[in-house]
C-alpha positions, 0 to 999 in steps of 0.5 A: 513481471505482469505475466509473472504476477498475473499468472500468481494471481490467476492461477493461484488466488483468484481459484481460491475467492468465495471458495475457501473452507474453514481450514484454509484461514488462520488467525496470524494475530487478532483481526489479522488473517492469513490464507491458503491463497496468502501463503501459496502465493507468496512462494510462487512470486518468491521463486518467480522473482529471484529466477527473474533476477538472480542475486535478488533476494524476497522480503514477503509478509508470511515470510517476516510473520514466520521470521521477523528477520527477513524484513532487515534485508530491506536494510541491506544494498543490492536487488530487494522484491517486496511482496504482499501476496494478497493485499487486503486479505480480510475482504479477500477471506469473507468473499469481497473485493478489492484484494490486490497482489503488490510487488516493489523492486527496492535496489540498494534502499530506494525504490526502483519500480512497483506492480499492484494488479487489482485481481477481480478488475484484472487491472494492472497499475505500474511504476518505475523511478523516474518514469511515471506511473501507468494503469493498463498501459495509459499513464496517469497522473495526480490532480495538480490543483489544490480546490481547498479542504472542503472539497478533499474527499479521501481516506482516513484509516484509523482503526490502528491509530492511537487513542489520543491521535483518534480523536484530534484527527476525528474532531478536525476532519470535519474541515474537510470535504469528507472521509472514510475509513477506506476500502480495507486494501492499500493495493487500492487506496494508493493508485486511487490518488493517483488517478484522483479518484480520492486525493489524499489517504491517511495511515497509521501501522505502515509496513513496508509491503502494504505501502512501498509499493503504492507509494513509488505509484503516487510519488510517479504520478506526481503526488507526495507521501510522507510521515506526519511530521513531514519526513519522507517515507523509505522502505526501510523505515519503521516510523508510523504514520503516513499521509498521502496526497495528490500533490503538494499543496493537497498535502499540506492542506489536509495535514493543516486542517487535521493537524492546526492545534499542532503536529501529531507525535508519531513514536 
């Protein structure tokens, strides 16, 4: 698998970074964009995945842009690959980094394993159920402490957030240590808690290549993520909304502090 995503993203993507013409990027929706890189990508690890694993079939983001369908496999039983081929494809588009090539193994609903390989570091962070998290070979794992809100520094994503649930959470955020509004790259965002580079990061529009994949690496790591109202993410899932952190207490910190008028509504 890391020779598999390694050779997509060398050979394919990284040829492609600040060497894009005009026409090689196109507008899926506004302010979502999509590349030659995207789009090649994804059917290089397409043929790849399903040679690795026959029987398996490929959940990718230009695939469920071209056939909203394609996502209920993730509904199904047996071998599912999750792929987003460039994570972060906004900055990968104006020639900045970071941009990450994700992939999630889900078998029969639950996640099984995860690649997120950050392709100008060239560095490879893994996953595998029950067997920790790893970047470059050294495990990591999250802080197990809990310093208090004011010294929590994560992200706070929340451009897509509705206007209502904007607003408490930015009036409240000053409780904590700091914020940004992140790096525009979940392929980065998630293996940051992990390696407490950031100990909590908040999102609202969550789709399953964006999020399953960082997910199993900070659940690995010994952090949490779950859906504002405390339930557990799942890769079949369509609810908005996720709050990650480092570990447990982390969590119901930030969540106290952003949310102490009282739970968000998440439909």
């Amino acid at each position: 698998m890391a020779e598999l995503v390694r050779e997509v993203a060398h050979t394919i993507v990284l040829p492609r970074f600040q060497h894009l013409s005009a026409a090689e990027v196109h507008q899926k929706s506004p302010g979502d964009l999509v590349t030659i890189a995207d789009q090649e990508s994804e059917k290089a690890l397409t043929r790849g995945l399903t040679a690795l694993l026959p029987g398996s079939v490929v959940v990718g983001e230009e695939a469920v842009a071209a056939d909203p369908t394609v996502r209920d496999r993730l509904s199904g039983d047996g071998a599912v690959w999750i792929v987003d081929p460039v994570d972060g494809t906004n900055n990968f588009a104006a020639g900045r980094t970071p941009f990450c090539v994700m992939v999630a193994l889900v078998r029969d609903g639950e996640t099984t394993a995860a690649w997120i390989l950050d392709v100008v570091a060239d560095r490879l962070t893994v996953a595998e159920s029950g067997s920790g998290a790893y970047r470059d070979g050294v495990r990591v794992k999250t802080r197990t402490d809990d310093p208090g809100a004011g010294a929590l520094h994560g992200v706070i994503a929340h451009k897509y957030f509705p206007d209502d649930l904007r607003q408490q959470v930015l009036s409240t955020a000053a409780g904590l240590g700091g914020f940004t509004t992140g790096r525009h790259c979940a392929g980065y965002e998630y293996p940051a808690v992990a390696t407490d580079e950031q100990q909590f990061a908040m999102f609202w529009r969550i789709l399953p290549w964006d999020h399953v994949p960082g997910a199993l690496i900070v659940r690995e790591s010994g952090g949490v993520v779950r859906h504002l109202d405390g339930s557990e993410h799942r890769p079949a899932g369509h609810q908005r909304g996720l709050l990650t952190a480092a570990n447990e207490d982390i969590w119901n910190t930030v969540h106290t502090t952003l949310f102490s008028s009282g739970p968000p509504a998440t439909s």
